[in-house]
N, C-alpha and C positions, 0 to 999 in steps of 0.2 A: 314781342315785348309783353311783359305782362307785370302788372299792380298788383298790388294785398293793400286793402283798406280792409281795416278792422270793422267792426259793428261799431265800435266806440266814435270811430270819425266820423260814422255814416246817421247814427242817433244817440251816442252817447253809452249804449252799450258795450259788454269786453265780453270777451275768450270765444271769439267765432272770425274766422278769417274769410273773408270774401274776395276769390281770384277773379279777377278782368282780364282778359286775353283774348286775340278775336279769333273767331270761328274760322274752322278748318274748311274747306268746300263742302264736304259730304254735311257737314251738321248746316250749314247755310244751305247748302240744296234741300236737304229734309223740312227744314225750319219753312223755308218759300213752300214747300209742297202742301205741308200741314196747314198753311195759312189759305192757302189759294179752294181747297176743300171747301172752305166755307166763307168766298165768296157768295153764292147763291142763297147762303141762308144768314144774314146781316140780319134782314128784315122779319124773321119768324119772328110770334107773338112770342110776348115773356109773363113768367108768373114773379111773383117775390114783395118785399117789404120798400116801405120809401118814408121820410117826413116831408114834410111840405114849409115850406117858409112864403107867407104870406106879405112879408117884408119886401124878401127878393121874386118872390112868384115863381119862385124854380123849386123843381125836390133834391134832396138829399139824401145821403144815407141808403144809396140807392142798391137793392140786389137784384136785380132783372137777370133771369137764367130762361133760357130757350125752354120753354115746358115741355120739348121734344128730349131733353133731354131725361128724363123720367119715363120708364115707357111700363110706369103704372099707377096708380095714385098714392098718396107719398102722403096724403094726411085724411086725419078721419074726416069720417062723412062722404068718404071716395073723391077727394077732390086733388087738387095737386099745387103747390104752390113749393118756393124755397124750403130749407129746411133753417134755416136761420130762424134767431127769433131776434126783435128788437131789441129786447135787454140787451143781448149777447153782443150785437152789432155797436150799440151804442158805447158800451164799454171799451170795447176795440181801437172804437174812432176816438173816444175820450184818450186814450195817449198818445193818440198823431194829431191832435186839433183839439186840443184842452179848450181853447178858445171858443169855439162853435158848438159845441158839445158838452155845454154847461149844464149842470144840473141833470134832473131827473126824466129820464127818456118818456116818460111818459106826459109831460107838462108842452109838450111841441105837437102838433098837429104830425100824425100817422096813418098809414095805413097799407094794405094787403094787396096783393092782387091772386086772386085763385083760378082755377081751369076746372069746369065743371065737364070730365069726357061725357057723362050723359044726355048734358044737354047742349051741350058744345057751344058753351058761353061762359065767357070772363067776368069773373064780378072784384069789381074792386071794393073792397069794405074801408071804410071810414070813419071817422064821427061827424056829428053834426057841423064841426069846423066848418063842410066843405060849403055849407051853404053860405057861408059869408065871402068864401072863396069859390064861386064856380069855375073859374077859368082854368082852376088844377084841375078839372076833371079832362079837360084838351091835351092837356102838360103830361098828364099820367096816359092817357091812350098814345100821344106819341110814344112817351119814353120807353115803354114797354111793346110797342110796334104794335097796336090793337086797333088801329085804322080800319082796319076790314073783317073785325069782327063782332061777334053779337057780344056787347057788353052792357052787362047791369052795373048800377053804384049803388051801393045797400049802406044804409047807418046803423051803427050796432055798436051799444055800450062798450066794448071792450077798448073801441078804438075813440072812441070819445078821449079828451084832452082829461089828464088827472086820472084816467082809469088803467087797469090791468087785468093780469089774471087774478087778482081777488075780486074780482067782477066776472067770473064766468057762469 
């Protein structure tokens, strides 16, 4: 049996067809293989962007990517983190969640997480937010699986509330 829901039904979108049909053995046996891989690595550290809501005490906007997956530093200063930036993120989620994503990405408590190979420690960067908030620093070593690593929290203007890169 198979469906055609348009984009239009699926967000209001038109002229893209989107087929539903289920999976033949071979792509379901592949799909289960590819998955089962990475079993063992769930729990690798992550690097990338998050906001924080102080309201809810959880983050958002979350991009946690396995830092294994970069197998060289990927941003200056030799360090390594997503390649996302906020702006770009925020805009994104501003058309799936206009609601929660109000306003100017920079006005919401933010922040980084990087991978120093040299010194083979994580520093999550922030603004000053965090000290009204400490409990996100628990929230962010979970979410990014950095329980058992060496990690720094550093403050630094850019990610200060109201700043950007016309602050670097």
């Amino acid at each position: 049996m198979t469906y055609n829901i348009t984009d239009e039904q699926l967000n209001g979108k038109k002229n893209k067809d989107i087929n539903i049909s289920i999976a033949d053995d071979d792509l379901a046996a592949r799909t289960m293989e590819t998955m089962s891989q990475n079993l063992d690595t769930q729990n690798n550290p992550k690097v990338g962007i998050f906001w924080y809501s102080p309201v809810n005490k959880s983050l958002y906007g979350v991009v946690a990517i396995d830092k294994d997956s970069y197998s060289k530093t990927n941003a200056g200063g030799g360090l390594i983190t997503c390649k996302e930036l906020h702006e770009d993120v925020w805009k994104r989620n501003q058309q799936n969640d206009a609601n929660f994503y109000v306003g100017d990405y920079r006005q919401k408590p933010r922040g980084s997480v990087f991978y120093s190979p040299d010194k083979d420690t994580y520093c999550i960067m922030v603004g000053s937010w965090i000290n009204d908030n400490p409990e996100a620093v628990d929230i962010i070593v979970d979410r990014y699986d950095l329980k058992d690593c060496k990690v720094d929290v550093k403050i630094s203007v850019h990610w200060e509330i109201g700043m950007g890169w016309e602050n670097r």
